[in-house]
SEKOL-611608 format. One record per residue (C-alpha): residue number from 1; x, y, z. Coordinates in steps of 0.5 Angstrom, whole numbers, plus 500, padded with zeros to 3 digits. Layout:
REM residues N
nr:x:y:z
NUM:X:Y:Z
...
//
This chain:
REM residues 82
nr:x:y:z
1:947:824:533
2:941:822:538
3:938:819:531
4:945:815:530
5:946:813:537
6:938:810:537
7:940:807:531
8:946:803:533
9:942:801:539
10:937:799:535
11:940:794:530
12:946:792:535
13:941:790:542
14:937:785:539
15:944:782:537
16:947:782:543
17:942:778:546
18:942:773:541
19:949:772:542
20:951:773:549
21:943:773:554
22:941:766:550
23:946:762:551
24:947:763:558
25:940:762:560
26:940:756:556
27:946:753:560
28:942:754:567
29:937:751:564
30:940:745:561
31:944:744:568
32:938:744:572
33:935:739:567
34:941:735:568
35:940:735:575
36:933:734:575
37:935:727:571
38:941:725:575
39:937:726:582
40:930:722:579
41:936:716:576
42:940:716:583
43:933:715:587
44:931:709:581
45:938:706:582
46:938:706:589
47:939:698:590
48:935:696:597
49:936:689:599
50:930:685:599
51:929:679:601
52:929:672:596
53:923:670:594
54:919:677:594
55:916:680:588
56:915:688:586
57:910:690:581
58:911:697:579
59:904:698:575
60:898:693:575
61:892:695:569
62:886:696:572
63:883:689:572
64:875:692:571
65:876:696:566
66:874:693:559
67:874:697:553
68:868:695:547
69:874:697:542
70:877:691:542
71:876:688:536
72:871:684:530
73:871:677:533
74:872:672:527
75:868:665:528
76:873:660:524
77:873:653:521
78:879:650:521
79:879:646:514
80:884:639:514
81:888:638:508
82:887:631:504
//
């Protein structure tokens, strides 16, 4: 009987985590990712009042900064047509 009772605990406990635990866990998860969403799109809505004329620039590239990989530069003619 303590066999039969292992067994039963064996094959049905993975069972129930899979069916109940997970889900679960997926749902707070996804619920404080929800929030988390929601909070960063409120803060980036948030419509402040500026005045007319002002200009925002939210990222500016580092001006210094120059890569050699660019590319091939490629001397051409320009050739007229008759």
């Amino acid at each position: 009987m303590n066999a039969f009772f292992w067994f039963l605990l064996i094959v049905f406990s993975p069972w129930r985590i899979f069916i109940y635990i997970i889900p679960f866990l997926a749902r707070i998860f996804l619920r404080r990712l929800a929030k988390r969403f929601q909070n960063y799109a409120e803060k980036d809505n948030q419509n402040t009042p500026k005045p007319e004329g002002t200009v925002n620039v939210d990222y500016a590239g580092d001006p210094q900064k120059k890569s050699s990989d660019i590319g091939d530069y490629v001397d051409f003619e320009e050739i007229k047509d008759k």
